[in-house]
TORLOVO-588903 format. One record per residue: x, y, z of N, C-alpha, C in turn. Coordinates in steps of 0.001 Angstrom, whole numbers, plus 500000, padded with zeros to 6 digits. Layout:
N
XYZXYZXYZ
...
//
This chain:
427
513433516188508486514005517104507501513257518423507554
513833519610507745513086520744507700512920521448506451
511640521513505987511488521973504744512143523758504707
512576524071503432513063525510503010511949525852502448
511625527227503137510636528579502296510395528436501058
509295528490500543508618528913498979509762529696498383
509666530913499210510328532014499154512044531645498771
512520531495499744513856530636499262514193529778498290
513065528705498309513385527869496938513437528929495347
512521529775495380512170530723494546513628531358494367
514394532053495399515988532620495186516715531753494338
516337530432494605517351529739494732517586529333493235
515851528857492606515451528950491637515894529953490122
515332531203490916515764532197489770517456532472489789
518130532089490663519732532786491099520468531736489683
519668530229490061520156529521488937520053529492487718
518424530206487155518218530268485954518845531827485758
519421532648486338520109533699486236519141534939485319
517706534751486484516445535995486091516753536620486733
516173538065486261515702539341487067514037539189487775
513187539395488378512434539780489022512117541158488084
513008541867488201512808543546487922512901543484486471
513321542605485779513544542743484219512274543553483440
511445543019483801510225543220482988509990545285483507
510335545322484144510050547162485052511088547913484616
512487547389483851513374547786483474513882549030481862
512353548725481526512335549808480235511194549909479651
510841551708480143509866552104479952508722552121478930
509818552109477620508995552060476554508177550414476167
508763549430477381507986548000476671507230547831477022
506131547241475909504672547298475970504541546194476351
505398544813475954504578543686476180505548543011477038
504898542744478534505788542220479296506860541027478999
508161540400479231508703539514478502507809538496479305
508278536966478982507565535571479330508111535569481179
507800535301482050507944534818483243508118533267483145
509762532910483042510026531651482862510571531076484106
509813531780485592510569531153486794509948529778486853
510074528772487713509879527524487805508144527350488679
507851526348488376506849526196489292506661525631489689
506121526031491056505988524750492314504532524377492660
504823523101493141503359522484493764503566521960494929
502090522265495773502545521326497198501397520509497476
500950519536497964500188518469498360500281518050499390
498885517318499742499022516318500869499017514815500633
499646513760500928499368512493500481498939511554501585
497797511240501637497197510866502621497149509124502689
497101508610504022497166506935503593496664506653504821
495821505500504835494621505299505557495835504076506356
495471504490507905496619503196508445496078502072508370
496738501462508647496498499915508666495913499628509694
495053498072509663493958497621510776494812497388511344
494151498055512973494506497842514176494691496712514659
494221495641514022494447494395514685495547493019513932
496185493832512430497500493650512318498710492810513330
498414494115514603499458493583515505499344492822516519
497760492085516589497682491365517645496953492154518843
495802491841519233494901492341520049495255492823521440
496325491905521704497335491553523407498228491929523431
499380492698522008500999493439522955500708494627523534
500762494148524853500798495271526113501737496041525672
502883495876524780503960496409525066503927497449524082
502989497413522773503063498666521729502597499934522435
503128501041522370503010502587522807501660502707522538
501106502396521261500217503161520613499242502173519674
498529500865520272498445499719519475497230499962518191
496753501138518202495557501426517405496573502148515922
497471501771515837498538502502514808498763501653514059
498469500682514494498618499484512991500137498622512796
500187497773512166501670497723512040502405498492511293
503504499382511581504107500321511498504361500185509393
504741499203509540505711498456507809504595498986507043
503539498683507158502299498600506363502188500253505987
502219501401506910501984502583506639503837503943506571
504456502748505726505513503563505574505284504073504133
505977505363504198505846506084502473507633506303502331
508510505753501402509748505669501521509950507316500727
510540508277500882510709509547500168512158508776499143
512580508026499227513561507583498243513288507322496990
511531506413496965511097505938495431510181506828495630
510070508015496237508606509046495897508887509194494286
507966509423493995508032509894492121506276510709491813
506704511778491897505178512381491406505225512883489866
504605511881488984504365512486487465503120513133487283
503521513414486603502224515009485879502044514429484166
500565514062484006499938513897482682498817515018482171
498572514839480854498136516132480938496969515139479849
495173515693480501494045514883480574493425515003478528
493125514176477702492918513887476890491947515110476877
490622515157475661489224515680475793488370514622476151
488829513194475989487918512318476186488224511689477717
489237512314478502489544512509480031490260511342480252
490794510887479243491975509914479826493241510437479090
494136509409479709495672509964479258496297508863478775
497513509101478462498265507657477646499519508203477536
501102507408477079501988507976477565502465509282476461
502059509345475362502166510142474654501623511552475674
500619511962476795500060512801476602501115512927478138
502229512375478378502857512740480110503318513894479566
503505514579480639503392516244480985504687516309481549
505441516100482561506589516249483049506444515425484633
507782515094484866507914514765486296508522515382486771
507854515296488127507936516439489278509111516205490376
510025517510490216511517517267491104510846517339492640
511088516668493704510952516294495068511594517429495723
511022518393496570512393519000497321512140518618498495
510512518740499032510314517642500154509080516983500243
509583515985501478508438515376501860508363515096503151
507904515434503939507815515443505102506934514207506113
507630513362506983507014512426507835505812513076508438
504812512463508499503717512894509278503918512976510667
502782514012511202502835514005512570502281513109513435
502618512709514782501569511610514823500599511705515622
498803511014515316497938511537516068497222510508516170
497341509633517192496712508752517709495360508241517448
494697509136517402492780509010517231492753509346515760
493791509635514873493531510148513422493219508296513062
492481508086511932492277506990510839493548507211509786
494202508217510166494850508665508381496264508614508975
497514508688508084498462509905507901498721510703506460
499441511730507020499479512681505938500539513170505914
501425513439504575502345513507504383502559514948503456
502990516371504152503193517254502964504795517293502335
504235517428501128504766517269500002505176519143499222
506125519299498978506377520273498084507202519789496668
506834520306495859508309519922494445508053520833493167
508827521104492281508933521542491846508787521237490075
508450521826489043508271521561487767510138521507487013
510358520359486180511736520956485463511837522115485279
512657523127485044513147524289485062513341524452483354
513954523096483041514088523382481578513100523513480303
511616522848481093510570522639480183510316524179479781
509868525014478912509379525819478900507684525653479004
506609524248478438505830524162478849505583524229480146
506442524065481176506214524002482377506388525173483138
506722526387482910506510527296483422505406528289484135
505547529281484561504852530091485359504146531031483805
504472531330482806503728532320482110503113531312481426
503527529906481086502803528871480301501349528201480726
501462528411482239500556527494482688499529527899483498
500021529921484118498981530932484913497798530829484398
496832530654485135495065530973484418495042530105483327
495241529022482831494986527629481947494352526963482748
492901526715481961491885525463482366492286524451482394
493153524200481265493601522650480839493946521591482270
493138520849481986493254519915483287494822518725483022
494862518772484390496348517922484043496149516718485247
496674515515485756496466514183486695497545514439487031
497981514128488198498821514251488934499211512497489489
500108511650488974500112510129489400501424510305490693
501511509359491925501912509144492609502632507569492508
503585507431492269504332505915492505505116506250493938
505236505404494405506177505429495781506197503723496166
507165503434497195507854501753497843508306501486496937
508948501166496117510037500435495348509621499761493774
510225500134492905509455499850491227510917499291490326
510299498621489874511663498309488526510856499312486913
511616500367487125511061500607485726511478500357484193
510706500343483449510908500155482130511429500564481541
512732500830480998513697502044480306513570503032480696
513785502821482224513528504460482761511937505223483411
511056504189482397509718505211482449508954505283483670
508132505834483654507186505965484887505649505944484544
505439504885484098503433504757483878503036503569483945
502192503106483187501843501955483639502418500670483280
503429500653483093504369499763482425504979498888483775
505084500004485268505832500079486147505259499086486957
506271497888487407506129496768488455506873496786489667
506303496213490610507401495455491798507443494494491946
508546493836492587508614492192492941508994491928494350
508438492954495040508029492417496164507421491296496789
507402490453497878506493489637498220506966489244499499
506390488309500132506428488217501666506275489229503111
507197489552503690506963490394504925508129490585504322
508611491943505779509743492811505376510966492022505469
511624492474504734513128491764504749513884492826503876
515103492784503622516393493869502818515168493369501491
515426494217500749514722495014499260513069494974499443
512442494782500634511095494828500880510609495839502194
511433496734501888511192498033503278509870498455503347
508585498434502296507504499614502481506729498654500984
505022498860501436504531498196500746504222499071499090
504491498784498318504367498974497332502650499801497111
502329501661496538501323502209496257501166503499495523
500228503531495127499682504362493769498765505507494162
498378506409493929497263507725493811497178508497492361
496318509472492574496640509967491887495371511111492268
495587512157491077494378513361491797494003514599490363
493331514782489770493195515929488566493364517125489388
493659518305488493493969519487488889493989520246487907
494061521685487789494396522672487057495397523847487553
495780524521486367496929525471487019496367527029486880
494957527206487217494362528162486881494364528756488140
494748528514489121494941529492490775496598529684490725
497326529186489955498576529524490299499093530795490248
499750531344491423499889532335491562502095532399491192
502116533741491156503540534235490992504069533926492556
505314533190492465506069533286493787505690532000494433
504244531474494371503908530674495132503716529313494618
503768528417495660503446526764495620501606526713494814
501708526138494101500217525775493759499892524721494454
498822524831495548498343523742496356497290523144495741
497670521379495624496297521003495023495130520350495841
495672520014496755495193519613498092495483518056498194
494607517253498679494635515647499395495054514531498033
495897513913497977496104512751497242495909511574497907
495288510755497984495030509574498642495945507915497990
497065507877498646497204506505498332496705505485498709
496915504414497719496358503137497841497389502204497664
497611501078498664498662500231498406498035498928497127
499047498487496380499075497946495547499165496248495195
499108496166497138499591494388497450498227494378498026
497720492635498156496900492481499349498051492063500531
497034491970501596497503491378502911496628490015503296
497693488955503300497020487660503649497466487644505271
496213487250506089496755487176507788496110486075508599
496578485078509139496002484579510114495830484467511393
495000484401511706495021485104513310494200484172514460
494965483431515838493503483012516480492751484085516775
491303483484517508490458484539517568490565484443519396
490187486063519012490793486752520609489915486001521838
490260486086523235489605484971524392488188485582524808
487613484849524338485817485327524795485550484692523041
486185484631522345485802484343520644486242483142520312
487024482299521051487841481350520776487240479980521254
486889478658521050485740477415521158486776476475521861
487266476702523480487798475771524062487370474462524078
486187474750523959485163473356524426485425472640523312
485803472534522021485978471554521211487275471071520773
488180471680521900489537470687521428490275471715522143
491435471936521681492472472449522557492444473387523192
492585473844524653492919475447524777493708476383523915
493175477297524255493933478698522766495475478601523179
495653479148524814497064479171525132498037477877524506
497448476572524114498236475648523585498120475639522242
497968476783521680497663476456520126498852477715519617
499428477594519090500928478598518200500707478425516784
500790480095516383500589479463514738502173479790514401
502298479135513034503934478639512702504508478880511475
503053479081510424503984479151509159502550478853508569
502910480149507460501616480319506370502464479928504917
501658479158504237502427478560502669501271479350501723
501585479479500825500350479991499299501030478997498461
500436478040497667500778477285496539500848478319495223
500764479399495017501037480041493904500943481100494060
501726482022493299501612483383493439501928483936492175
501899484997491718502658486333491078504078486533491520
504967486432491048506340487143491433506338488657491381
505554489357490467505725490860490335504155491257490423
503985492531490749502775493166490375503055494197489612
501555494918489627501428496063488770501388497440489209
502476498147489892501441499507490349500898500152490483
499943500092488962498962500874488489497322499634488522
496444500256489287495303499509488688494323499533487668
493547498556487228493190499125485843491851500161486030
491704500892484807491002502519484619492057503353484985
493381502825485243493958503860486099494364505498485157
494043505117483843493931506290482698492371507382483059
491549507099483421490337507287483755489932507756485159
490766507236486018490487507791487578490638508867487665
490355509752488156490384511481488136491173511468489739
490423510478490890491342510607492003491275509445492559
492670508790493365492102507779493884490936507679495235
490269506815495046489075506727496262488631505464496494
488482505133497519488258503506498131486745502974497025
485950503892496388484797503394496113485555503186494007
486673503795493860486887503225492624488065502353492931
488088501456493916489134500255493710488218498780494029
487165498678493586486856497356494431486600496466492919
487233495481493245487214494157492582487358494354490706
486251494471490347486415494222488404487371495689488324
486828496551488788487453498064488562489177498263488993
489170497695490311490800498028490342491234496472490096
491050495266489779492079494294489284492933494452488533
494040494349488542495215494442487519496282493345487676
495950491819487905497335490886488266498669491103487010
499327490442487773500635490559486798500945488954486291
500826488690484570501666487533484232502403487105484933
502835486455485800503964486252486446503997485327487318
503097484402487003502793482983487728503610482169488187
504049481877489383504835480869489929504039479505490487
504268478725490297503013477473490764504037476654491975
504624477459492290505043476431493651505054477389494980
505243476709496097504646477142497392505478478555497840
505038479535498881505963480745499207505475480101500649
506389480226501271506428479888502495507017481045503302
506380481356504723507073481737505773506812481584507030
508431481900508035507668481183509110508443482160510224
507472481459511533507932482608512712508813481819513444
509743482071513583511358481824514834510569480729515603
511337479871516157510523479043517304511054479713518596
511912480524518732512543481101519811513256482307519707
513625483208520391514269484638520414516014484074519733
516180485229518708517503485043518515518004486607518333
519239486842518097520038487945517586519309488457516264
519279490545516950518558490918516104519115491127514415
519970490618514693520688490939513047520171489744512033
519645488849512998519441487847511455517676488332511655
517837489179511036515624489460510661515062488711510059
515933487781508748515395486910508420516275486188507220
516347484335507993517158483635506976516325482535506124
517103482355505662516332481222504048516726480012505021
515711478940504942516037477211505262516250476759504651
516754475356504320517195474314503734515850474407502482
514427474715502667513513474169501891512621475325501046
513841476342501651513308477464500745512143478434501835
511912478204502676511000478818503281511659480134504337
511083481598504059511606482827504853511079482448506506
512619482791506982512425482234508712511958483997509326
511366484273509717511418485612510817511800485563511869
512759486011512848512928485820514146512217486999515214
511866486697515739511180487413517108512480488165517662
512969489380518024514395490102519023513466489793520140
512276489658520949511945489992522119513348488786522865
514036490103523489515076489062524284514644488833525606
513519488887526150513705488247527481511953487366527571
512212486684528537511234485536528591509512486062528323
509492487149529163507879488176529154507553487801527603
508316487858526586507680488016525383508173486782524477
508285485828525055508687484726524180507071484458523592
506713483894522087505641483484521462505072484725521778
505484486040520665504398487296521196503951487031519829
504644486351518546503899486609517349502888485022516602
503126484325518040501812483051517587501076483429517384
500301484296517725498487484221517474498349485086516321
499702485675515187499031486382514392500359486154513328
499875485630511780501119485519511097500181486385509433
501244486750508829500311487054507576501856487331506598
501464487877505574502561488082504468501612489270503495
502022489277502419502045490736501255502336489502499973
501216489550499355501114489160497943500501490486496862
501431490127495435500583490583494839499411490309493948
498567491014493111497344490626492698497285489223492151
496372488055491999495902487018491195494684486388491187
494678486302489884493286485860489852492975484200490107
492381484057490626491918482774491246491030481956490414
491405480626490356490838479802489254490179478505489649
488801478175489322488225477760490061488602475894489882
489856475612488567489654474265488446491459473904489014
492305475310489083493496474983490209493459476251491271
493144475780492317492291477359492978494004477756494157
493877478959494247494973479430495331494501478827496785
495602477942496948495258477525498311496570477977499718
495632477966500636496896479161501663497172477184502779
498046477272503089498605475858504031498924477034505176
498490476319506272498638476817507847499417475455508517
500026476076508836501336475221509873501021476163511432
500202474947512578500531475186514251500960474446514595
501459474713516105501388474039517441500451473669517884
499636472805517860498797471858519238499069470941520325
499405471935521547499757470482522715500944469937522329
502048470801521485503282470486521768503559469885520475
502681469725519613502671469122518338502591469884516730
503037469507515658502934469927514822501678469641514133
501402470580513628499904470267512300500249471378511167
499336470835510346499129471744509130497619471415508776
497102472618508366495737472367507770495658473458506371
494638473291504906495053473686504296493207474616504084
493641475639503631492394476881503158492018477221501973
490622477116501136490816477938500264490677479154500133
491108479984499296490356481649499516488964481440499292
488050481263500327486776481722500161486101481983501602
484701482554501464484626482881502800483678481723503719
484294480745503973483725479378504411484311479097505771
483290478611506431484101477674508038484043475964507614
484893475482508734485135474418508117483857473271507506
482708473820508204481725472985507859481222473376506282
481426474153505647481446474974504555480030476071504292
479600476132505712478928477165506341479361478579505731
478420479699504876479206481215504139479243481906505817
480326482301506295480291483699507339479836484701506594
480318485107505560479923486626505113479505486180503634
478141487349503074477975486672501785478578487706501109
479652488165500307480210488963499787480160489079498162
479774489913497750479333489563496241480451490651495541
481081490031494739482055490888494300482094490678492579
480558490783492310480212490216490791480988488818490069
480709487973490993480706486822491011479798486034491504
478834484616491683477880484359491734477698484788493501
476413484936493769476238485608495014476306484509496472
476167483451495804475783481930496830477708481794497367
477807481831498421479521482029498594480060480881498629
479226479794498568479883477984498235479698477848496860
480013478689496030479865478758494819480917479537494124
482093480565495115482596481150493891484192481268495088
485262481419494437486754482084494977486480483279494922
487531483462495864487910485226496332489351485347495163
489231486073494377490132486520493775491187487480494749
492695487375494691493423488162496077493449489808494774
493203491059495224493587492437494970493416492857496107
494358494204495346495235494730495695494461495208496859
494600496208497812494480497147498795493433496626499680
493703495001500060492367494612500877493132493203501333
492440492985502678492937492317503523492424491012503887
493228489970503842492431488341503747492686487369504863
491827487744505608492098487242507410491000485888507501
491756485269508145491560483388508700491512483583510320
490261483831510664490550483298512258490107482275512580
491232481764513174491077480215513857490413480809515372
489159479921515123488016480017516374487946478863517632
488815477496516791488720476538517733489978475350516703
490150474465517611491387473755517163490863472818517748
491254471199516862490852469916517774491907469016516538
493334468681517714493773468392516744494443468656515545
493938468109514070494656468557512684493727469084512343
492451469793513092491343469973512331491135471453513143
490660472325512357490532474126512630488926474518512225
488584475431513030487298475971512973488001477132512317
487338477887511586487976478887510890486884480156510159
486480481441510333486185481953509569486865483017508916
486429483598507771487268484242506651486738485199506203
486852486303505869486199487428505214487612488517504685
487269489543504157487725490436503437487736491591503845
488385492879503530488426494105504295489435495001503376
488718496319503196489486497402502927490533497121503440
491560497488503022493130497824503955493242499189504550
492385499044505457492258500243506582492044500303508003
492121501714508642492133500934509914490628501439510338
490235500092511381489287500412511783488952500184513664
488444501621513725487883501426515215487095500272515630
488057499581517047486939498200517067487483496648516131
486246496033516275486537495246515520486234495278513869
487211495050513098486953495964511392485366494560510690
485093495740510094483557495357509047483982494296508245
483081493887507539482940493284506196482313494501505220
483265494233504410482831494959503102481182495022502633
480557496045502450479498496133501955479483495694500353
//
């Protein structure tokens, strides 16, 4: 979409509110200029950290660009863009009494793409209602008054309309029709004290944050993988990830989210950004990968048992089983309970055979050995506490060795970002 001129929108602007420009120069004797009630614009960047590179599997030769993440994960839909404007308490939070106006879209522009970037970035222009008179150009020139700028975007059911923290999705699983783009939030303070006549007020970088975790399992790549204790890797297919409970809806807002001035990876971790949603389902979500290439139109059908099928399009033999070694899904937030705990069921192939083995969220191998000691103000000993699933962080199972019904497995946690290499453990 090619964005239209400041300048133009501005014609286009005043032609409709049917101003002069020259009004105010129009008679000599007036002392006090009239109000400048043209509209005002803002432009931004909305920035979103791609997704881990290893999403898509360490081995498709066949992705252009495999350090890009999986594509789904770093979409921004301009359909549910919604940028609201609150305007900041004295005690620096807001509430819905204190929303300011929402901001008309004129664009938003796909990022460019840059291979070695960590980021994309998305500019943004839009405009203030026309009808507010608070929202104008003589109302708001040279005012300290600080105002938040909130970002909703991927898909929301709102509340009579509204737009704050009221606002959910019911998203869940991988992509399918009403699950195009993962559900995420920003936000950024500002003032309208540089705004100039004619021009876009730039506020600069908004950083989103997606609002789901990512559950993934993955074998572990060849040089990492324990032939010696049971099956070769090449005979091992993974098949189908189950969660015994979930959330049906989340929250798009995390909590402080009255209080955040901007979003930033160091104010979302654990007590600070939790926000689950009531919305407890206590029976299994299942999904599973195609056992074979079919027609790309069925992306994905329901089975007899309730479980989402995905089919693989790779139509020719080179890529039959390209998505065994890596399956995952999109939950939203829940808190994990240590006397009915969230447990994830893994369904493979071994040697031609079916298995299932079952996980808890924590960061344990099967011997109940801690891989990572992760303290997320919960007790520090890691055979001692659950991983609660939030939002914007990633919950990977690599299977290290297979013997049988029985899996070597370690587990850890991760920003939902991408990282050069193989990605960290959270500090």
């Amino acid at each position: 979409m090619k964005p239209r001129s400041i300048h133009n929108l501005l014609l286009a602007a005043l032609a409709f509110a049917g101003l002069s420009l020259m009004s105010a120069c129009s008679d000599d004797k007036t002392t006090t200029p009239e109000p400048d009630n043209s509209p005002t614009f803002l432009s931004f960047t909305v920035s979103l950290d791609k997704s881990d590179l290893s999403t898509r599997g360490d081995n498709w030769s066949d992705i252009d660009n495999p350090e890009d993440g999986y594509a789904f994960d770093n979409i921004v839909d301009q359909m549910t863009f919604r940028p609201v404007i609150y305007k900041v308490k004295g005690d620096g939070s807001i509430d819905e009494s204190c929303k300011f106006v929402e901001v008309v879209p004129l664009t938003l522009l796909d990022p460019d793409e840059y291979p070695n970037s960590d980021k994309l970035n998305f500019a943004f222009t839009g405009m203030l209602p026309g009808n507010n008179e608070a929202a104008t150009y003589t109302a708001l020139h040279g005012k300290t008054d600080r105002y938040r700028l909130m970002i909703f975007t991927n898909g929301y059911t709102p509340v009579e309309g509204s737009i704050d923290d009221a606002l959910t999705f019911s998203q869940i699983g991988n992509q399918k029709a009403g699950f195009s783009a993962v559900p995420m939030w920003g936000t950024k303070e500002f003032t309208f004290e540089a705004l100039k006549q004619g021009e876009a007020l730039n506020i600069g970088e908004i950083p989103l944050l997606r609002a789901m975790a990512m559950v993934r399992v993955k074998l572990a790549p060849e040089g990492e993988y324990d032939e010696s204790i049971g099956a070769p890797r090449d005979n091992v297919s993974l098949i189908s990830l189950s969660v015994n409970k979930y959330n049906q809806t989340g929250n798009f807002v995390p909590q402080l989210w009255k209080e955040l001035t901007e979003t930033a990876q160091s104010s979302h971790k654990f007590i600070k950004t939790k926000n689950p949603n009531s919305s407890l389902v206590s029976t299994p979500y299942t999904i599973k990968w195609a056992m074979d290439d079919t027609d790309e139109s069925k992306r994905m059908v329901t089975d007899a048992d309730g479980a989402e099928v995905y089919y693989n399009f790779r139509k020719t033999s080179d890529y039959a089983g390209i998505n065994r070694e890596n399956i995952y899904f999109y939950l939203p937030e829940i808190n994990n309970d240590k006397d009915s705990p969230v447990k994830l069921t893994i369904g493979y192939e071994v040697n031609g055979y079916y298995k299932e083995s079952e996980l808890d969220f924590r960061p344990l191998t099967q011997t109940g050995a801690p891989t990572e000691s992760i303290d997320y103000g919960q007790p520090t000993a890691a055979t001692n506490y659950l991983w609660n699933i939030v939002r914007n962080h990633i919950y990977e199972f690599t299977i290290t060795g297979v013997q049988d019904s029985k899996i070597t497995v370690q587990a850890r946690v991760n920003d939902w970002k991408y990282h050069k290499g193989e990605p960290q453990p959270l500090e």
